[in-house]
ZANULO-264887 format. One record per residue (C-alpha): residue number from 1; residue in one letter; x, y, z. Coordinates in Angstrom, 1 decimal. Example, Ala and Ser with C-alpha at 12.3 -4.5 7.8 and 13.67 -1.06 7.14 Angstrom:
<rs>
@k->1; r->A; east->12.3; north->-4.5; up->7.8 .
@k->2; r->S; east->13.7; north->-1.1; up->7.1 .
</rs>
This chain:
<rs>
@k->1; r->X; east->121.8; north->104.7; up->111.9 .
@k->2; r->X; east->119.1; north->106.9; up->113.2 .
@k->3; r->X; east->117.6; north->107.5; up->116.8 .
@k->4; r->X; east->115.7; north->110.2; up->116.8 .
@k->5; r->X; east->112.1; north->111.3; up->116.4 .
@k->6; r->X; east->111.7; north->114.1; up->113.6 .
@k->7; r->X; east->108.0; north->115.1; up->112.9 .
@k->8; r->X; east->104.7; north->114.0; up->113.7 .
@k->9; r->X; east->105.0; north->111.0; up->111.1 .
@k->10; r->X; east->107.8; north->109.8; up->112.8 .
@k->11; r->X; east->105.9; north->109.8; up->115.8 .
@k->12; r->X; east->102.6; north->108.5; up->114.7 .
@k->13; r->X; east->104.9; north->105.7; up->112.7 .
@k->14; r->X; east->106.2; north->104.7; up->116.1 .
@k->15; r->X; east->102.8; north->104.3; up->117.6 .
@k->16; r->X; east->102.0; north->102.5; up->115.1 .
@k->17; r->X; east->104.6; north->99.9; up->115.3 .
@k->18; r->X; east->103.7; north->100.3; up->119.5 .
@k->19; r->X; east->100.5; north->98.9; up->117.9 .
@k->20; r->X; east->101.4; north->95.9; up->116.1 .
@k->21; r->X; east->103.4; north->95.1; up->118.9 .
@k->22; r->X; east->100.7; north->94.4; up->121.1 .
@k->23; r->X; east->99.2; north->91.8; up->118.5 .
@k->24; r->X; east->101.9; north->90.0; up->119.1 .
@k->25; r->X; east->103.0; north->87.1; up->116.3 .
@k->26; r->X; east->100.0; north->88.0; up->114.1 .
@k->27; r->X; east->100.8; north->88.9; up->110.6 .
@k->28; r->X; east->99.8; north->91.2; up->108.0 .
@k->29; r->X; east->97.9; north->91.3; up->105.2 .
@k->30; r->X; east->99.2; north->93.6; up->102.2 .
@k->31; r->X; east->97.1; north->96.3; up->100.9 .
@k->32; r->X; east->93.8; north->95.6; up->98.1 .
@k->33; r->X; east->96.1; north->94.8; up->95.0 .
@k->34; r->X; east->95.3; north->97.5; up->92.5 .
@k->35; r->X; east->95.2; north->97.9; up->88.4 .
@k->36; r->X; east->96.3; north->101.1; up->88.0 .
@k->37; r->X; east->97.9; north->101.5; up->85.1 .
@k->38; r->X; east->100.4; north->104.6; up->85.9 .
@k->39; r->X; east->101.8; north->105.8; up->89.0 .
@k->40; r->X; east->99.6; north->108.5; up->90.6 .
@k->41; r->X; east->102.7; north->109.8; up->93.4 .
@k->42; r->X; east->106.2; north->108.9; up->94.6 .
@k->43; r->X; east->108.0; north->108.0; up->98.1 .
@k->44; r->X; east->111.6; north->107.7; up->98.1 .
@k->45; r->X; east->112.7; north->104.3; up->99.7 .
@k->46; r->X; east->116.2; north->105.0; up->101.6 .
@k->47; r->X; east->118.9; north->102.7; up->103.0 .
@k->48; r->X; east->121.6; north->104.3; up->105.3 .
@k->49; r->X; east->125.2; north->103.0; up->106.8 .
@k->50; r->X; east->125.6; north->100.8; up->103.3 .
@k->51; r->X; east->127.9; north->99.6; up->102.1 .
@k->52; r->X; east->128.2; north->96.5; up->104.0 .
@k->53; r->X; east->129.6; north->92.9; up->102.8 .
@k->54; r->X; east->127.4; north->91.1; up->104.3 .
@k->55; r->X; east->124.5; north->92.6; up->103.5 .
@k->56; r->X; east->124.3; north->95.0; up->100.6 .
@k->57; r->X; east->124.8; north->92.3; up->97.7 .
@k->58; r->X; east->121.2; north->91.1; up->99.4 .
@k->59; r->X; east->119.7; north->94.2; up->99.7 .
@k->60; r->X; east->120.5; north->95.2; up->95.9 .
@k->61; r->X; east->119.3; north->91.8; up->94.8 .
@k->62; r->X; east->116.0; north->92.2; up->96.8 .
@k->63; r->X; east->115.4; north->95.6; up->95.1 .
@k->64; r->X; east->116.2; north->94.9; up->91.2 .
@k->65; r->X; east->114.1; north->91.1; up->92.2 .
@k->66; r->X; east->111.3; north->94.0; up->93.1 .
@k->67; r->X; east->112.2; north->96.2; up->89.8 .
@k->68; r->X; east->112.4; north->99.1; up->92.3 .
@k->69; r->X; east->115.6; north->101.9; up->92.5 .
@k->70; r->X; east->116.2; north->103.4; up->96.0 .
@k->71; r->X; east->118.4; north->106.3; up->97.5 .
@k->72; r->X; east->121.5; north->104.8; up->99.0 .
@k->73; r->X; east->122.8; north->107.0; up->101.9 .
@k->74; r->X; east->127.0; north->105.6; up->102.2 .
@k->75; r->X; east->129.6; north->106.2; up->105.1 .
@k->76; r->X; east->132.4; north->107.1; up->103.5 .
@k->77; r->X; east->135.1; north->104.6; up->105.0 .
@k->78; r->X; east->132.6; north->101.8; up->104.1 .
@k->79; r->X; east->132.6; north->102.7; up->101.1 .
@k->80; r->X; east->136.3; north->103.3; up->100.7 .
@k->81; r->X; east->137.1; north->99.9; up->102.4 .
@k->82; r->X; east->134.1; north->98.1; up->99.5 .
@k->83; r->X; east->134.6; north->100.0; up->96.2 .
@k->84; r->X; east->133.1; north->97.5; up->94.6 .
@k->85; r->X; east->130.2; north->97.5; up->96.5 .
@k->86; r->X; east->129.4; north->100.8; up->95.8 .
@k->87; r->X; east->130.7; north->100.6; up->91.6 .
@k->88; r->X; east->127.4; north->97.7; up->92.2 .
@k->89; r->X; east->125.0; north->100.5; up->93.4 .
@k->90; r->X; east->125.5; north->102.2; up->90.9 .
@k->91; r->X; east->125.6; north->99.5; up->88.1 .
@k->92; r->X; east->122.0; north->98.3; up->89.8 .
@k->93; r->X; east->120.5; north->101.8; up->88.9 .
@k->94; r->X; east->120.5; north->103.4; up->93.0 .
@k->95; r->X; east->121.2; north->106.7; up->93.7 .
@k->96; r->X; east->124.3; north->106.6; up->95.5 .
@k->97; r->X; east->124.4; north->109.9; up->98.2 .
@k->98; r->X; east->126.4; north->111.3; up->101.3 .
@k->99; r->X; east->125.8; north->110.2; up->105.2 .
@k->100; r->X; east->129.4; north->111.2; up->106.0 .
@k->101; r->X; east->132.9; north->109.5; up->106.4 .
@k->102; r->X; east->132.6; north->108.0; up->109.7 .
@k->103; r->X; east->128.7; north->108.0; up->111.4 .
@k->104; r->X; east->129.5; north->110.6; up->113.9 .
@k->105; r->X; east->127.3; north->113.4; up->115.8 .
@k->106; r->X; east->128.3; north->116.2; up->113.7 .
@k->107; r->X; east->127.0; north->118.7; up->115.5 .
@k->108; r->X; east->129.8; north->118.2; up->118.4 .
@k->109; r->X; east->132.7; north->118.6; up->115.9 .
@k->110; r->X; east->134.1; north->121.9; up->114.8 .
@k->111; r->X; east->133.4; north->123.3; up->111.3 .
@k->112; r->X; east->136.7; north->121.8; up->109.7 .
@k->113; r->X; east->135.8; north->118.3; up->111.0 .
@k->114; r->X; east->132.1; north->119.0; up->109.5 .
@k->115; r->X; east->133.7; north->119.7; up->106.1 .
@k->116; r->X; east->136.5; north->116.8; up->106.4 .
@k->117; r->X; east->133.6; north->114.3; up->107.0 .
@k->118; r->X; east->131.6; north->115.5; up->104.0 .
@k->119; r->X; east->134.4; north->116.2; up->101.6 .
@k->120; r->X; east->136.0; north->113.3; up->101.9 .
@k->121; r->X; east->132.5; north->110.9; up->101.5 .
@k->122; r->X; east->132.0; north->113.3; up->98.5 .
@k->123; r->X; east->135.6; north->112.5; up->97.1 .
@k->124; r->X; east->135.3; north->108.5; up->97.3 .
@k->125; r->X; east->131.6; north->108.1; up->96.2 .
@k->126; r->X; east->132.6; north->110.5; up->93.1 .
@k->127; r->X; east->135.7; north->108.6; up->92.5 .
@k->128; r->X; east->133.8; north->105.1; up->92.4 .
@k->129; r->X; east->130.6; north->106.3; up->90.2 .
@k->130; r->X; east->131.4; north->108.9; up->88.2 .
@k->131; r->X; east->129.0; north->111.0; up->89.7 .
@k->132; r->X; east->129.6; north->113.5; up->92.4 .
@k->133; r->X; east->126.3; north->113.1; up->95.4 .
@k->134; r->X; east->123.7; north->116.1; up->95.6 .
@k->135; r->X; east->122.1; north->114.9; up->99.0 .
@k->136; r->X; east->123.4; north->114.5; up->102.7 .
@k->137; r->X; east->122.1; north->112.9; up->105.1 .
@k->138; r->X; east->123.4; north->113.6; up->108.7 .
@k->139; r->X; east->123.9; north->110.8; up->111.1 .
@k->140; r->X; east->121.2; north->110.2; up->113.8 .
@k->141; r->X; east->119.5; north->112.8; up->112.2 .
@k->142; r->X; east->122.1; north->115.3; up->114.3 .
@k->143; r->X; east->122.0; north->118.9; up->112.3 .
@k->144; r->X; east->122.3; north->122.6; up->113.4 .
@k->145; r->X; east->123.0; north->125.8; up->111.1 .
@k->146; r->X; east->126.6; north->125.4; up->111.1 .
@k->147; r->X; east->126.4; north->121.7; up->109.4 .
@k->148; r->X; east->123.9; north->122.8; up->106.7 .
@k->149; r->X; east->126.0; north->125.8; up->105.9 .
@k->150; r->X; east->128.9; north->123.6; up->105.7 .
@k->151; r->X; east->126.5; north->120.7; up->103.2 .
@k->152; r->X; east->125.6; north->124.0; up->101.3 .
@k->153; r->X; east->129.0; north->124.7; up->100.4 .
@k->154; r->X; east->129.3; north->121.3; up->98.4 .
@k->155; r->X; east->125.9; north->121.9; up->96.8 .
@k->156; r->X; east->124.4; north->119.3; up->99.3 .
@k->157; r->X; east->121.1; north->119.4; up->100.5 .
@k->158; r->X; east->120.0; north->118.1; up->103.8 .
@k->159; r->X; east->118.2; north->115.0; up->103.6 .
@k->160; r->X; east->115.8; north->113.4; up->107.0 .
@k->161; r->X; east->113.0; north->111.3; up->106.4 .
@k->162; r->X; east->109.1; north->111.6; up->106.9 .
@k->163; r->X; east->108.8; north->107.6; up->108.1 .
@k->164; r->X; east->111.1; north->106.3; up->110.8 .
@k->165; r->X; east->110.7; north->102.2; up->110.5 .
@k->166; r->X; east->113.2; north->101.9; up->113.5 .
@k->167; r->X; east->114.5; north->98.9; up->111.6 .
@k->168; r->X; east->117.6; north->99.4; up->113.6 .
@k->169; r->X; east->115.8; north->98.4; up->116.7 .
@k->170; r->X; east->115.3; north->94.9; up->115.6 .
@k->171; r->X; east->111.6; north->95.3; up->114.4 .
@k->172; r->X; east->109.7; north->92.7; up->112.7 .
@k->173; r->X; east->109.6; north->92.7; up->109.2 .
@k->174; r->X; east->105.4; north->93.2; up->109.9 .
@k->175; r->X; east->106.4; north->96.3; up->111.5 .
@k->176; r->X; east->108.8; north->97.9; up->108.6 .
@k->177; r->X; east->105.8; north->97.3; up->106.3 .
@k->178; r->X; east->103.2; north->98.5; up->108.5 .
@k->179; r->X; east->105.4; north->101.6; up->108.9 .
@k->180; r->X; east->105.9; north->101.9; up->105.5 .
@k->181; r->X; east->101.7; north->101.6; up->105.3 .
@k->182; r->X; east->101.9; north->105.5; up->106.6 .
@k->183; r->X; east->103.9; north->106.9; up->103.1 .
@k->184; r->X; east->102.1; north->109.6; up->101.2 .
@k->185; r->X; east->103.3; north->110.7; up->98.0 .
@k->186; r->X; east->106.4; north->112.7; up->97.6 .
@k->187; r->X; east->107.9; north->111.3; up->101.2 .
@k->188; r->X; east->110.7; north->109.8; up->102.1 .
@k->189; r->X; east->111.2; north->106.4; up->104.4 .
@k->190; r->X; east->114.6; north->105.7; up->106.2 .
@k->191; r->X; east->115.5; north->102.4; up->106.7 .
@k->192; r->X; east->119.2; north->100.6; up->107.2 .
@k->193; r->X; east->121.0; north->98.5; up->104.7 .
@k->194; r->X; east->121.9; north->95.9; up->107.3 .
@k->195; r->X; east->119.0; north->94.7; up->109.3 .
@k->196; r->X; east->118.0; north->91.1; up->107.9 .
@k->197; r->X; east->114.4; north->91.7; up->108.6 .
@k->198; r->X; east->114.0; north->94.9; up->106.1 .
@k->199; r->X; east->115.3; north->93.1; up->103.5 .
@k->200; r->X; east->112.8; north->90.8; up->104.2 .
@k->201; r->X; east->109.8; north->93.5; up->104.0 .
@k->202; r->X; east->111.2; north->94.9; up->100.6 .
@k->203; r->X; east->108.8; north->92.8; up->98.8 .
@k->204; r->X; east->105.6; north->93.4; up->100.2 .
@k->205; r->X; east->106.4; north->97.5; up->101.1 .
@k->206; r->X; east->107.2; north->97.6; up->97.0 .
@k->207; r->X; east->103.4; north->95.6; up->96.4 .
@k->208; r->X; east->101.3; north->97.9; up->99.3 .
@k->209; r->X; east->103.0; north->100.8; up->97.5 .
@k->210; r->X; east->101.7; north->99.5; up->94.4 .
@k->211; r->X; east->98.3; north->98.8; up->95.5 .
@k->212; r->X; east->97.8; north->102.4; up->96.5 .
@k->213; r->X; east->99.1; north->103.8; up->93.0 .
@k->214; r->X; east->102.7; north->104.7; up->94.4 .
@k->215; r->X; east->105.8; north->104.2; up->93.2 .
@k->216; r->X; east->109.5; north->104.4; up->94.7 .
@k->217; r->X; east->110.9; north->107.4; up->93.3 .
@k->218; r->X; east->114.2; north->109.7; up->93.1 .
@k->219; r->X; east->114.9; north->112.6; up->95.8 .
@k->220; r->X; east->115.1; north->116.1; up->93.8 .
@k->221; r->X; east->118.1; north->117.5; up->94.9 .
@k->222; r->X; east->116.0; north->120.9; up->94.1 .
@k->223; r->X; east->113.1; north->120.3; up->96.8 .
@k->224; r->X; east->114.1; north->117.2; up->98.7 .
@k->225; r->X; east->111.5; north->115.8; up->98.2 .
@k->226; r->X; east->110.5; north->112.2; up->95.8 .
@k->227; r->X; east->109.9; north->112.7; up->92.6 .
@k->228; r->X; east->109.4; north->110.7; up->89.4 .
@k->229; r->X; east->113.2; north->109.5; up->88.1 .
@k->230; r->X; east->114.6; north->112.2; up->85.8 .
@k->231; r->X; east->117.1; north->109.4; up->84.5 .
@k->232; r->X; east->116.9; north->106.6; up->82.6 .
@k->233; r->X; east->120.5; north->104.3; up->83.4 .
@k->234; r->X; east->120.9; north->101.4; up->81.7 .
@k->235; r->X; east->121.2; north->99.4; up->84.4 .
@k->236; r->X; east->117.4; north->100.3; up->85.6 .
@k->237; r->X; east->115.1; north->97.6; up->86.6 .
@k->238; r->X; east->112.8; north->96.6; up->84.1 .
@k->239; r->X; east->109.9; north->94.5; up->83.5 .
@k->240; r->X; east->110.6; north->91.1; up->82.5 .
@k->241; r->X; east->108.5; north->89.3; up->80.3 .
@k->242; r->X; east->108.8; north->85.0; up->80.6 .
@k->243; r->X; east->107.0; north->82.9; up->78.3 .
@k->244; r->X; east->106.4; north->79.4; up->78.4 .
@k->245; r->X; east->105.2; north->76.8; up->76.3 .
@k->246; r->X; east->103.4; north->73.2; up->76.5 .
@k->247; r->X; east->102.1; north->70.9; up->74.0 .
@k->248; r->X; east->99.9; north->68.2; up->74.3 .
@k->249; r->X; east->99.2; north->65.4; up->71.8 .
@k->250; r->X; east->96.5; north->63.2; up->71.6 .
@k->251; r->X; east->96.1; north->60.3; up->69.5 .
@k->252; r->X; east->92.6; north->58.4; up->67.7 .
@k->253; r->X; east->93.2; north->55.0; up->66.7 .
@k->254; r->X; east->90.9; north->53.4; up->63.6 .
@k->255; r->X; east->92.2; north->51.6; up->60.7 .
@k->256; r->X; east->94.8; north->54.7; up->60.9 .
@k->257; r->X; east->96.4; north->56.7; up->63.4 .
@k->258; r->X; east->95.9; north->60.7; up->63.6 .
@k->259; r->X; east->98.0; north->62.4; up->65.8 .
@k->260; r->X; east->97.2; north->66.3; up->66.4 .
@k->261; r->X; east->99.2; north->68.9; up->68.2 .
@k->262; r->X; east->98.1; north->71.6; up->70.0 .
@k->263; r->X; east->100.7; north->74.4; up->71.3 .
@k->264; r->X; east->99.8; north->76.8; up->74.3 .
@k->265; r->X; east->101.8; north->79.9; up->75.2 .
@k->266; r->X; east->101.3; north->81.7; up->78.4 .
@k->267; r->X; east->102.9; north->85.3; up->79.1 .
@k->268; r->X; east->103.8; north->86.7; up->82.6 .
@k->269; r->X; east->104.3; north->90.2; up->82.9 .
@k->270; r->X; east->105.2; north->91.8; up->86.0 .
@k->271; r->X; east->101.2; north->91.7; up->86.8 .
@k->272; r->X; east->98.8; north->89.6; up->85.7 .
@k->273; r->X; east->94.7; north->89.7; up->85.8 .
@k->274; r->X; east->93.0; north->88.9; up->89.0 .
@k->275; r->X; east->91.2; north->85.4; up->88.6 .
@k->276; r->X; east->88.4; north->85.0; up->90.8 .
@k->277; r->X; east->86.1; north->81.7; up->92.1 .
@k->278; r->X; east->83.4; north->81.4; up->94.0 .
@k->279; r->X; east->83.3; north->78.2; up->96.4 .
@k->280; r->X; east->81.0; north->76.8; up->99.2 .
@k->281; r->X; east->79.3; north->78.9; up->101.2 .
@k->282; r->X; east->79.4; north->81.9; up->99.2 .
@k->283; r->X; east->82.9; north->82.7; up->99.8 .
@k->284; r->X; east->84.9; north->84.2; up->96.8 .
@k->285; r->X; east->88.5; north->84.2; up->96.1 .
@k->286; r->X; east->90.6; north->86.2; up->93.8 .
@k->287; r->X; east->94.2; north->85.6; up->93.0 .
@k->288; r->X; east->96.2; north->88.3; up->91.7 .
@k->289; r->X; east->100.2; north->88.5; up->90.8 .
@k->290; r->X; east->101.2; north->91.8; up->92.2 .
@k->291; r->X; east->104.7; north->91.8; up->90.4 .
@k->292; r->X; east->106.7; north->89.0; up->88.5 .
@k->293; r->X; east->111.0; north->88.5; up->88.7 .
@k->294; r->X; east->113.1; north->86.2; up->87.1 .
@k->295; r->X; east->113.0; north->83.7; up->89.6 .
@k->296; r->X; east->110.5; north->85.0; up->91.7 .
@k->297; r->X; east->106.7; north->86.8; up->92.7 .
@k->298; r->X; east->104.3; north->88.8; up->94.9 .
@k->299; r->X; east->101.1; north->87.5; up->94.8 .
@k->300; r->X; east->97.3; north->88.7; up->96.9 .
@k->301; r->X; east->94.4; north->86.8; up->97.5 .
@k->302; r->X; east->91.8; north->88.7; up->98.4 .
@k->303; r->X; east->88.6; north->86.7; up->100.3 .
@k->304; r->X; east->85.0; north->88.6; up->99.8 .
@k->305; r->X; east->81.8; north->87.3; up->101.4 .
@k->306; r->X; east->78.5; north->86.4; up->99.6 .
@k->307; r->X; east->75.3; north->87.4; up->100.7 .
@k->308; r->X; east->75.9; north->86.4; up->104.6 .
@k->309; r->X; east->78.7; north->86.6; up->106.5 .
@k->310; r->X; east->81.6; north->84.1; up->107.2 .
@k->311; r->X; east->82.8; north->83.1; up->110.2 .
@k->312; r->X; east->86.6; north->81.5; up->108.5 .
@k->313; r->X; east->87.5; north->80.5; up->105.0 .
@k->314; r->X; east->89.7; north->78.7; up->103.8 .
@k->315; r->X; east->92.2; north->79.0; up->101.0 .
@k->316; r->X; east->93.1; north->75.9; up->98.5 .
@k->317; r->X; east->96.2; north->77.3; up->96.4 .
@k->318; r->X; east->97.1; north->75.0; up->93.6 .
@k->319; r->X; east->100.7; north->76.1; up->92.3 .
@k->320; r->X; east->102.1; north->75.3; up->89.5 .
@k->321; r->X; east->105.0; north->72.8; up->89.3 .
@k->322; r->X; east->107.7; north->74.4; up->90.1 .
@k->323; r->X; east->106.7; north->77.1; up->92.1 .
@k->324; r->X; east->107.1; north->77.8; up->95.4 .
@k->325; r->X; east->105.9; north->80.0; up->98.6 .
@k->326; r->X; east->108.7; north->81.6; up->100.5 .
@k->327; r->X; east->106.8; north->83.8; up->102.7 .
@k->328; r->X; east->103.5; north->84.1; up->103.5 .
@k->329; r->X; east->101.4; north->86.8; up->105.3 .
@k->330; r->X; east->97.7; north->87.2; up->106.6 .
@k->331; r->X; east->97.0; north->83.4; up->106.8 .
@k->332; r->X; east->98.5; north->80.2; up->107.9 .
@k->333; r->X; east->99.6; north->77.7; up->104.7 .
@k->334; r->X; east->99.7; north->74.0; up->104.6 .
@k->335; r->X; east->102.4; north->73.4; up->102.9 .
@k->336; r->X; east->104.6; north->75.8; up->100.4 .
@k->337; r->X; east->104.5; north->73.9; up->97.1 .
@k->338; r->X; east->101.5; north->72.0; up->95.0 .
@k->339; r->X; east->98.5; north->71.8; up->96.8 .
@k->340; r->X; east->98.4; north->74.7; up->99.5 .
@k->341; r->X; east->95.6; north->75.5; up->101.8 .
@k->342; r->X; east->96.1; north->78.6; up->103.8 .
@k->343; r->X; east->93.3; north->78.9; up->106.7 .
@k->344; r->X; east->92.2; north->82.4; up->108.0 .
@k->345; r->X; east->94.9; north->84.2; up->110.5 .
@k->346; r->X; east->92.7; north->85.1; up->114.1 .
@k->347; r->X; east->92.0; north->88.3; up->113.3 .
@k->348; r->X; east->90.7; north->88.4; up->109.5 .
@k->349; r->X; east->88.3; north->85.1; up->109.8 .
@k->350; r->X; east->85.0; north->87.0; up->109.9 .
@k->351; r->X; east->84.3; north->88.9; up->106.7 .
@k->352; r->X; east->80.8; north->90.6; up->106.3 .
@k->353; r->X; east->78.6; north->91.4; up->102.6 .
@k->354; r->X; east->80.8; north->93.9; up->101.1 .
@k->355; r->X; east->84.1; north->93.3; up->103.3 .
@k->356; r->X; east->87.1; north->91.7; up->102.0 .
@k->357; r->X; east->89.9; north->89.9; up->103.9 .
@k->358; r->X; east->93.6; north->89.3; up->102.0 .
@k->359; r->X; east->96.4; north->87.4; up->102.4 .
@k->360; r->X; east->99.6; north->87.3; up->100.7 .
@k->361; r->X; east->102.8; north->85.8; up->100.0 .
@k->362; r->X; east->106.2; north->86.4; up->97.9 .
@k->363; r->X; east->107.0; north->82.9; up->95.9 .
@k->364; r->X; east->109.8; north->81.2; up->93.8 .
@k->365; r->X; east->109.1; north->80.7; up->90.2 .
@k->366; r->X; east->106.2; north->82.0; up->88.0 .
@k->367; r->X; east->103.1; north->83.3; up->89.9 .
@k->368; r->X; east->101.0; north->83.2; up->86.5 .
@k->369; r->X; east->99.0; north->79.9; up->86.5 .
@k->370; r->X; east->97.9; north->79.6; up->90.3 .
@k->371; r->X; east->94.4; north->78.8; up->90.9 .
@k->372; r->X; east->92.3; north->79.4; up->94.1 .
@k->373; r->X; east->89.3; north->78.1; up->95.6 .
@k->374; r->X; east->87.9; north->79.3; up->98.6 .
@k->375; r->X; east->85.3; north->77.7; up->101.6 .
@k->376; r->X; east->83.5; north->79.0; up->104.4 .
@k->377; r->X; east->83.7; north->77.8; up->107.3 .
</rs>
């Protein structure tokens, strides 16, 4: 857990999450979904006081769902009291690194202590993985020479973070991701393993990254900062490629009977092409799948105006069978499954020649085969 204000991003996250605050239960809309091919940077997501019972198997299921590895900052009795937690973090592909034994302020015990908490986290997280952590992270943040002589002497670097999300402080999950908004490449984000409401903005901080051409990345244990992953586990995420079939027959009856067969095959990657309509009122709709899961999706639609402004649109989703919306940002839906119409939220209605507004909305099933239509109001 962490308390305390590092840099000037960690304050100017904080007035920005003062900001969304004021709106009150409005959502957010993710970032403009983007086809860049290649990664142009790297943040390093980061989850501290893990591992936790309760709430890790959740948060590692939420991150391979999202095919995205992050830096997993352990206490070291938690990790002793659920070694097969942490044997899990590393079997998912996470970086698996130091916050101590027991989550104290470091800086008020005596060197010994310092070196008992470390070694000992060190020791355990070594035993489980095979691998022995290069990063520590101290507790609230707390640090003075003494401590990072003491981390130096394991080969530990001292790890804070650029982005605060204050998750701890029972935040909205609109205020994680808006936090999240303020990453530049090669930061680093902290956020807590057991808070219910991060895991819940995993999904759409994994898509706005995305849309702005970043990806989650390692920590070099050289220059603590993110970097590309040097490794290549076997565990890693990877994209998964569905495919799924139909055939329709039709039948012509004259004095015989000819029967033909026609087979279609539709592949879902973990993007797909943006398809875009144009309905009433000049108002144009375009439906992109940021990222595809086993079992699950990020999608965008994005709303653009014709040659006069609108005042509202609305939003007719048509998902396939099967498929469902879980959570839904930057609009207000009908319904979750089938027929969906999602109305403008109060403060993305208006949208002027050249202006877009977006909504979005993590679903179960395959986000490939949606259609949108959009009206004005």
């Amino acid at each position: 857990m962490h308390r305390t204000p590092l840099s000037r991003r960690l304050t100017s996250a904080a007035t920005v999450l003062a900001a969304v605050t004021v709106t009150g239960g409005i959502g957010l809309a993710v970032a403009t979904p983007s086809a860049a091919a290649s990664c142009t940077g790297y943040v390093a997501l980061t989850f501290d006081d893990g591992p936790n019972a309760n709430t890790t198997p959740t948060l590692l299921d939420t991150l391979k769902a999202a095919g995205v590895r992050a830096t997993l900052f352990n206490v070291g009795q938690y990790a002793q009291a659920n070694p097969d937690l942490v044997r899990a973090e590393a079997a998912a592909g996470m970086w698996v690194e130091n916050h101590s034994w027991s989550h104290p302020y470091l800086t008020q015990l005596g060197q010994d202590q310092m070196r008992s908490e470390i070694s000992q986290t060190q020791q355990i997280i070594e035993q489980l993985t095979g691998r022995t952590p290069t990063l520590f992270r101290p507790p609230y943040f707390d640090t003075n020479d003494t401590l990072r002589a003491v981390e130096g002497s394991f080969g530990l670097i001292e790890i804070t973070a650029d982005v605060d999300t204050r998750d701890w402080d029972n935040v909205s999950a609109d205020q994680i991701v808006l936090a999240a908004d303020a990453l530049d490449a090669g930061e680093i984000i902290i956020m807590h393993d057991w808070p219910p409401n991060t895991i819940q903005a995993i999904p759409r901080i994994v898509a706005n990254l995305g849309a702005r051409g970043l990806c989650p990345g390692m920590i070099s244990p050289v220059t603590g900062r993110a970097v590309a992953p040097d490794d290549d586990p076997q565990t890693t995420p990877t994209t998964t490629t569905t495919t799924r079939s139909t055939t329709t027959t039709t039948s012509t009856t004259t004095s015989t009977t000819t029967t033909s067969t026609t087979t279609t095959s539709t592949t879902t990657t973990s993007t797909t092409p943006p398809t875009t309509t144009q309905g009433p009122g000049g108002c144009t709709a375009t439906y992109t799948v940021q990222s595809q899961w086993p079992g699950g999706f990020v999608a965008t639609v994005e709303v653009a105006a014709g040659a006069t402004a609108i005042e509202g649109w609305t939003v007719t989703v048509a998902l396939p069978s099967g498929t469902s919306i879980n959570n839904l940002w930057g609009g207000q839906p009908s319904g979750t499954s089938g027929m969906v119409r999602v109305t403008n939220a109060a403060y993305n209605g208006r949208v002027t020649p050249g202006q877009k507004a977006s909504f979005g909305f993590v679903g179960n099933g395959i986000g490939a085969g949606a259609t949108v239509s959009c009206a004005a109001a």
